[in-house]
N, C-alpha and C positions, 0 to 999 in steps of 0.2 A: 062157742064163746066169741066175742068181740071185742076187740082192744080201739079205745079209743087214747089215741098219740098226741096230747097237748103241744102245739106250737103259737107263742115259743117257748122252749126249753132249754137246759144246760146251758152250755158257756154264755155268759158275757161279756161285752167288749175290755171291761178290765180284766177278770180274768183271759180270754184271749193275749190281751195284751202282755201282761204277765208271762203267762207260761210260753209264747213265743220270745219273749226276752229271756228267759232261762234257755230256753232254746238254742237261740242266734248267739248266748254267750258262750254255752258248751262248743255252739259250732267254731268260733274265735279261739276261742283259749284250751279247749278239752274241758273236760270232769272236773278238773279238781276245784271248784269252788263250792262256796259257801251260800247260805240263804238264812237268813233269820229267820229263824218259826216257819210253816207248813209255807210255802209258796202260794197258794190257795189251800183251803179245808177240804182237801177231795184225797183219800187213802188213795184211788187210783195214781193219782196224780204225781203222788210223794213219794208210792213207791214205784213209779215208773222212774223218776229223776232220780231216785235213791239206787236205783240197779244201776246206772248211771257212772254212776260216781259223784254225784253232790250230794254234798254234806247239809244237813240241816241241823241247825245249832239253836237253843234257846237261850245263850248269851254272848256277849261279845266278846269274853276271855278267851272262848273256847275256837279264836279263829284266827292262826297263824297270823302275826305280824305280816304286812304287807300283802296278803291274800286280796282273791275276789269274792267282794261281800253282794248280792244282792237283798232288797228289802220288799219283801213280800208285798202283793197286793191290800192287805190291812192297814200297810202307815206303819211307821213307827215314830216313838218320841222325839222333843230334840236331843234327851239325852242319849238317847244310842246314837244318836249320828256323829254325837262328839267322841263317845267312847270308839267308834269306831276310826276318826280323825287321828286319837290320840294313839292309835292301834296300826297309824298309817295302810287303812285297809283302801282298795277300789272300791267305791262303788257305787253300786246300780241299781237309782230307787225305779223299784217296779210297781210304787203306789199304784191302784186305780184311782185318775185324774176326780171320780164324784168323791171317791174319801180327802181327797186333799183338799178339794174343797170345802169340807168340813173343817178340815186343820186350820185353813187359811180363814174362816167365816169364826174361828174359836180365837183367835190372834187378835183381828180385829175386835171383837168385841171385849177383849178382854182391858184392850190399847184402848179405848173409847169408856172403859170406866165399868163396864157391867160387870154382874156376875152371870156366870151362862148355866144353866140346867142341862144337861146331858141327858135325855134319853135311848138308855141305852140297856145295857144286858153286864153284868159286872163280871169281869175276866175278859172279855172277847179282845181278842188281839186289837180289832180297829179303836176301843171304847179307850184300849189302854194307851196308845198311842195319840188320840185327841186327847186326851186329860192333860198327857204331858205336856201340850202347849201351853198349856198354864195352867197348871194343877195348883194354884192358890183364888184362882177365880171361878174355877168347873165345880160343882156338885152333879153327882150321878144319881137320877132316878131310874128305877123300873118299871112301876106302876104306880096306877093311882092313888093307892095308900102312904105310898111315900111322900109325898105332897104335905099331907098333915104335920111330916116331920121340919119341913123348913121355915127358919124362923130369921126373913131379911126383913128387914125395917118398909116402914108404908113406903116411905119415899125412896126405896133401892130404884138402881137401874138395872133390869131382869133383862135376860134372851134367853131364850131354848134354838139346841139347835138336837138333831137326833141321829142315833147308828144308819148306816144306810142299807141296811136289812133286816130291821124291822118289818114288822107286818103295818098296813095301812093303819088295819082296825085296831092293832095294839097302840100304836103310836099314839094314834087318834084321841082313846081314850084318857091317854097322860093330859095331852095337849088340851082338852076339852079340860080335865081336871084344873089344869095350867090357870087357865085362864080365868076361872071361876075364882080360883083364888088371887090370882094377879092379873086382874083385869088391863094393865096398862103392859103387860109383858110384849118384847119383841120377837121377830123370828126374821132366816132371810128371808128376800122375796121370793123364793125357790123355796120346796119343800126339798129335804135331803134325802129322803128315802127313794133310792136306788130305781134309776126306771125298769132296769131288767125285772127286779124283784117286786116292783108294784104287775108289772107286765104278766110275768110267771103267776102270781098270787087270782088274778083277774082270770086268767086263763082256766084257775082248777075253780074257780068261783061259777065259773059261764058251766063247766064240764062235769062237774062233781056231783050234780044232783041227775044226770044222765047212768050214771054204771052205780054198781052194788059194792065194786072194792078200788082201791084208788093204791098204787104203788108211786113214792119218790127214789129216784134216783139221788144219793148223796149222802156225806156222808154224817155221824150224829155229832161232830164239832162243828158243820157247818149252820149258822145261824138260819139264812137264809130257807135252808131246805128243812131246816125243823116246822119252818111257819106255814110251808106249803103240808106238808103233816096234818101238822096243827086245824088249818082249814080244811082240809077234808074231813079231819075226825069231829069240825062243827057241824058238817052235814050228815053227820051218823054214818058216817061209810069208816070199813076199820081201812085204816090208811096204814100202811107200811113203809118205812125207810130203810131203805138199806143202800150197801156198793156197789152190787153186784148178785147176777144172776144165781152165784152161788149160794144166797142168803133164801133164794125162795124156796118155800114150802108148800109141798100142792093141795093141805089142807084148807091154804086161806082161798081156794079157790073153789074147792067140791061144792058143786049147787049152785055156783053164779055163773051169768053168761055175760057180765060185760066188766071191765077193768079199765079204769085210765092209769095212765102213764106220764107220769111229769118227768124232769130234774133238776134239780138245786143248780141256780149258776156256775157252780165247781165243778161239776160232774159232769165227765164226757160223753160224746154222743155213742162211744163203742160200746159203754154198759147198759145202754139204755138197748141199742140193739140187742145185747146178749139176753135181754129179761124178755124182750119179742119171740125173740127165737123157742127161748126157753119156752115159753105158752104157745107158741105153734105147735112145736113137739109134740107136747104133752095134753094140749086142749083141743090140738087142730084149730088153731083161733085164730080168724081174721082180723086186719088191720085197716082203721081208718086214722088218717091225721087232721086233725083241724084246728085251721089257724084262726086265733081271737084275734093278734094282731100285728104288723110286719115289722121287724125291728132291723135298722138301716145306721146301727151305730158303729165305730169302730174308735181306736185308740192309736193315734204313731208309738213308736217305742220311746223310752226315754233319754232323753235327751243327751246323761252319761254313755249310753253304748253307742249312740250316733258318732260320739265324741270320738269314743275308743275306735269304733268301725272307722272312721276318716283315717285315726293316727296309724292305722294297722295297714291301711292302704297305702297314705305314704309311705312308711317305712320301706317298702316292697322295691 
């Protein structure tokens, strides 16, 4: 058997940046802080910080007055940020800098008169927190049926702006929808969808029609790595998602000799080893990696722990 190893894969620079910010603040203060919702959507992830000692909390109540709050790579509303003021919590937005940009490009255009179309996935932590910046001007579509349901006047002032991990081709199709019906609609100059995740997508796009079975790393809240799935299972290959080496089964293997390997931006690069390992064992299977394309991005931390790291320092 042959395993071919998509690069790039797993983490990106916001995630990095992220879970080193949870990181560097356990290292500051110890365990006992708090995070709104999953830090990233990777079960390894959550329960590596969860052995830990940090708390992960789905609302604001639930976080000791005056605690350390960190705010997941997803975004969140302005209304948590108040509730969390009101809460006198620390803390420490771990936004990834391409979702805030989303926030910030939802702001403006709301402040400028439009109404903006979201496309997006409904529930997902980042969609819920862009809505909140102006959740009297956002409408959330899915797909392109939904389209037919919106009813703004000829002369509206439209924008779409979209989740930033989304699939290309999904996006695409709203956007194309978009347009046919509102041909005067705007967008920014930047497309928002996520470079790691167009990157990743590209990657099982070039590799997927090379092997018989396609595994992702990641896990099944993560948007991102459903779509890498998603695209394998358009080229007829059965694609599996899972966390972990513990999830394989060596049925989906008997009779095939080549498997690629991805991972969802959330998922680290130890699980992805442990599922190599696992097919060596078990297949004797050799391993190539090939890279579609070099990714040279990074993130500083935010700006509140720099804050804190200075004050910690004098203090001393």
């Amino acid at each position: 058997m042959k395993i071919l190893v998509a690069n790039p894969r797993g983490f990106c620079a916001g995630v990095n940046m992220a879970i080193e910010c949870l990181d560097e603040t356990i290292r500051m203060f110890g365990s006992k802080i708090y995070v709104y919702h999953e830090i990233v959507h990777n079960k390894y992830v959550v329960e590596r910080f969860t052995k830990q000692g940090v708390t992960f909390v789905d609302t604001i109540a639930e976080v000791p007055i005056g605690s350390i709050l960190l705010f997941s790579a997803h975004g969140v509303s302005p209304e948590i940020r108040e509730q969390s003021r009101v809460r006198k919590l620390q803390t420490i937005d771990a936004t990834c800098p391409l979702v805030t940009k989303v926030h910030l490009e939802a702001i403006k255009y709301a402040r400028e008169g439009f109404h903006i179309i979201l496309i997006g996935h409904d529930g997902h932590d980042e969609v819920i927190g862009t809505m909140g910046e102006a959740p009297a001007s956002i409408t959330l579509v899915e797909d392109p049926d939904d389209i037919s349901d919106l009813s703004f006047p000829a002369d509206a002032k439209i924008a779409y702006l979209t989740q930033t991990t989304l699939s290309v081709e999904e996006a695409g199709r709203v956007i194309v929808a978009l347009k046919q019906r509102f041909p005067m609609i705007e967008s920014p100059p930047k497309e928002d969808i996520c470079y790691a995740t167009t990157n990743r997508q590209d990657a099982v796009k070039q590799l997927a029609q090379q092997v018989e079975v396609m595994i992702v790393l990641g896990s099944q809240n993560s948007s991102n790595s459903r779509r890498l799935q998603e695209i394998g299972a358009s080229f007829g290959k059965p694609s599996y998602l899972i966390d972990g080496a513990q999830e394989l089964r060596r049925e989906w293997f008997e009779g095939h000799q080549s498997v690629l390997i991805t991972a969802g931006a959330s998922a680290p690069e130890i699980v992805v080893q442990d599922c190599i390992e696992w097919l060596k064992s078990g297949f004797g299977a050799t391993v190539e990696e090939i890279t579609t394309r070099e990714e040279h991005v990074s993130f500083p931390l935010p700006r509140e722990l720099r804050v804190l790291q200075s004050a910690k320092v004098q203090a001393r």
